[in-house]
C-alpha distance (Angstrom), angle and dihedral (degrees) to the residues before:
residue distance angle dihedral
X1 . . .
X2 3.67 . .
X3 3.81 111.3 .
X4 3.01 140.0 -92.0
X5 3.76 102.6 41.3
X6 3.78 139.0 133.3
X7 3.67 139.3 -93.3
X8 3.65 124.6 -167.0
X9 3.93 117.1 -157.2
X10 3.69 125.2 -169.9
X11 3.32 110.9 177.0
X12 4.09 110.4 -163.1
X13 4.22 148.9 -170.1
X14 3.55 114.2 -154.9
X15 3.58 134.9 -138.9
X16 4.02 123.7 -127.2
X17 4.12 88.0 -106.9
X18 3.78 113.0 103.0
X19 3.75 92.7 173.2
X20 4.10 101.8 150.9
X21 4.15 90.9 -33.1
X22 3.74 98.1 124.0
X23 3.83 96.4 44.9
X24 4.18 93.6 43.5
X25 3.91 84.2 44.2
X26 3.62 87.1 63.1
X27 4.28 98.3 34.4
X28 4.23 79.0 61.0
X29 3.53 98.1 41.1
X30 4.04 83.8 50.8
X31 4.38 96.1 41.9
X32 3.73 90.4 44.5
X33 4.22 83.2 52.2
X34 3.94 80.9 71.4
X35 3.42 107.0 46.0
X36 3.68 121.5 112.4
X37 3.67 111.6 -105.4
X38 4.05 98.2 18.3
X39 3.59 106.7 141.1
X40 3.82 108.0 173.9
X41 3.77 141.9 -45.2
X42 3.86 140.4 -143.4
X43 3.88 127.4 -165.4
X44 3.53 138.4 -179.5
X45 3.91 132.0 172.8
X46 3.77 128.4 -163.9
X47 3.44 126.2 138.4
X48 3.84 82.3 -40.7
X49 3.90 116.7 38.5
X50 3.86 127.1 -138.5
X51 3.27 141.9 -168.4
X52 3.60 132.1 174.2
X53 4.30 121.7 -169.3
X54 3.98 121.5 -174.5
X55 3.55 120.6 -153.2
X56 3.80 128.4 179.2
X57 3.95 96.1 -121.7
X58 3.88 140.3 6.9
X59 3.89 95.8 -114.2
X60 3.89 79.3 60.1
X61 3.76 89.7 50.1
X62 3.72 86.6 49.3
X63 3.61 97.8 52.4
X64 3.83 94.9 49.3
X65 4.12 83.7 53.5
X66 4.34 84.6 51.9
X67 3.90 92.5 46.2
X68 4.00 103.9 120.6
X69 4.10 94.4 -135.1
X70 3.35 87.9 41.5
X71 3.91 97.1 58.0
X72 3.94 87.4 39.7
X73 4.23 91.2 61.0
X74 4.19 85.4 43.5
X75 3.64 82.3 53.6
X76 3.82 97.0 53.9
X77 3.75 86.3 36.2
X78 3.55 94.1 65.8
X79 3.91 98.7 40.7
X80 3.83 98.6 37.5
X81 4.41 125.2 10.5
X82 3.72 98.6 31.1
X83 3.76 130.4 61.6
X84 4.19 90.1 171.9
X85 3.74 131.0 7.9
X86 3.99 131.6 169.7
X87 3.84 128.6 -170.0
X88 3.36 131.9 -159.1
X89 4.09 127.9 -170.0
X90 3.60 110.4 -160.9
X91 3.60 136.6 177.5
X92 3.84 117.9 -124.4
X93 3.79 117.5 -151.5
X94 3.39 96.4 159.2
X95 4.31 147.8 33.1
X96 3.43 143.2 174.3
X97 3.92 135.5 170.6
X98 3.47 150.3 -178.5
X99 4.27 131.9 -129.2
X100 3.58 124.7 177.2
């Protein structure tokens, strides 16, 4: 990815209800797929969930926040999957990895 760019992390703790979670999970992984600007996204989920989006600027970040199915899952996030959550925006100048 060219650099600078954005990653958003929200970090999360879920609640026992799985009421539609798995198959919104996937609608947003999908819409955010087809946003200008997304770049790529990792996620993980133990006993603490994470998932971590890049997007080429922070207006781009912004408009993914403003998307109307987007806000609708945050919605049902906060009243029904997640009893904590924490995101972070970060700017990243610089990578580096590691294949074998």
């Amino acid at each position: 990815m060219k650099k600078p760019y954005y990653a958003v992390i929200f970090t999360s703790i879920r609640t026992e209800v799985e009421n539609d979670y798995d198959e919104t999970s996937y609608k947003m992984e999908e819409l955010a797929k087809q946003q200008p600007g997304f770049l790529g996204m990792d996620s993980a989920r133990n006993e603490v969930g994470i998932t971590i989006s890049y997007w080429d600027s922070v207006d781009d970040v912004k408009n993914w926040k403003q998307n109307l199915d987007h806000q609708i899952a945050q919605k049902n996030g906060k009243e029904r999957w997640y009893s904590s959550y924490h995101v972070r925006i970060c700017k990243v100048e610089r990578e580096y990895s590691f294949n074998k």
